[in-house]
N, C-alpha and C positions, 0 to 999 in steps of 0.2 A: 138240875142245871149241870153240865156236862163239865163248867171251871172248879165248884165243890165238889165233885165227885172226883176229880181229878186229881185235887188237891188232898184231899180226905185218904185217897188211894197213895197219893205220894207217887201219883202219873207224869212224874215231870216231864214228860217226852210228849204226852197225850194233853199234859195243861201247858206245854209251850206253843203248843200247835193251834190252840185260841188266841194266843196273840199278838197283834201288830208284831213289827221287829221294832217300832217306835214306841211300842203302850208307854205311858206315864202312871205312875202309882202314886197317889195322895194320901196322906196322914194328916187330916187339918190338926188335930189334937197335938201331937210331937212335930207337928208345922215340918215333914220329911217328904224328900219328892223323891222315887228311881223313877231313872230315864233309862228305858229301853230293855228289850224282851232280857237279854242274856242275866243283867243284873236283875231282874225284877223275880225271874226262877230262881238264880242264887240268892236269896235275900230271901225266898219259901223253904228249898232248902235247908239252907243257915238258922231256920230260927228254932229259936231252941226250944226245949222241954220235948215232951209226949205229951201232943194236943190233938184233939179230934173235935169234929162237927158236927151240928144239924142245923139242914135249914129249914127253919121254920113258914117262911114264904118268900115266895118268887115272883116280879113281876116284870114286865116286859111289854113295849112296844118300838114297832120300828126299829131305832139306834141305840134305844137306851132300855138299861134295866137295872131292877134294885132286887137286894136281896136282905132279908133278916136273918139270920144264923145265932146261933147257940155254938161257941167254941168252952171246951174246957180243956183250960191249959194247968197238968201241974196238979190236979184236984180242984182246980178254981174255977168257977163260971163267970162266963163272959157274955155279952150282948152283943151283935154289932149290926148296922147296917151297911152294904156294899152297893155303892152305883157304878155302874159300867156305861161305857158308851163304846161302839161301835162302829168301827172306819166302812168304806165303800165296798173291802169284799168280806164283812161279815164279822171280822176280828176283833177281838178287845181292844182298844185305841186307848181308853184312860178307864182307871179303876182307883175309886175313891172309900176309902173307908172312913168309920164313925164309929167309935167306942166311947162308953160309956164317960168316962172320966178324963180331962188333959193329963198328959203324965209326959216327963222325960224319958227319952228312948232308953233301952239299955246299950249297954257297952258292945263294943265288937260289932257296929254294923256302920262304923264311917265311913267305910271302903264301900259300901252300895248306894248311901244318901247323898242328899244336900237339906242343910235346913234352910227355913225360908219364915218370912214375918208371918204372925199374924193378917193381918193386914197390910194392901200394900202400901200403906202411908205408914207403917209403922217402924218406929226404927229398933224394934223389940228381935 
């Protein structure tokens, strides 16, 4: 998939060019949304350590697609699955992640987020 590879690469020029100028990024776990391409590559950029990937599988129809990956960040192994969806000319519109465990974000990224509830009836 040509967004891991990109990203893996540290293609930010070639992984900006996948997406909407509007994508949305989801974190249900740290409950964090970025809105819009510019912040959504600074925020790949920015994040820290020396982590690399594999993805394990890929799948796709039409609009949507999911992915499992192997990230180790740091020395540490990671799980995660990735769903994408896909606007009208082809581009990433929204990319939702899923790691293993809820955890609070780390520090130094309030300038690309928003947090948001659990739930939206929640006043969490």
């Amino acid at each position: 998939m040509a967004y891991w590879a990109a990203a893996e690469a540290r293609d930010w020029a070639g992984f900006a060019a996948l997406l909407a100028d509007d994508v949305v990024y989801e974190l249900p776990q740290s409950r964090e949304r970025i809105l819009g391409k510019e912040r959504y590559v600074q925020f790949n950029v920015e994040y820290p350590g020396d982590w690399h990937l594999t993805v394990h599988m890929a799948v796709g129809e039409e609009r949507h697609a999911a992915t499992w990956a192997r990230f180790v960040v740091g020395g540490e192994e990671q799980q995660a699955l990735t769903f994408f969806e896909l606007d009208d000319d082809g581009l990433i519109a929204k990319v939702t992640d899923f790691w293993p465990e809820p955890y609070e974000p780390p520090p130094g990224r309030e300038h690309l987020v928003e947090r948001y509830s659990a739930r939206p009836d929640s006043s969490a």
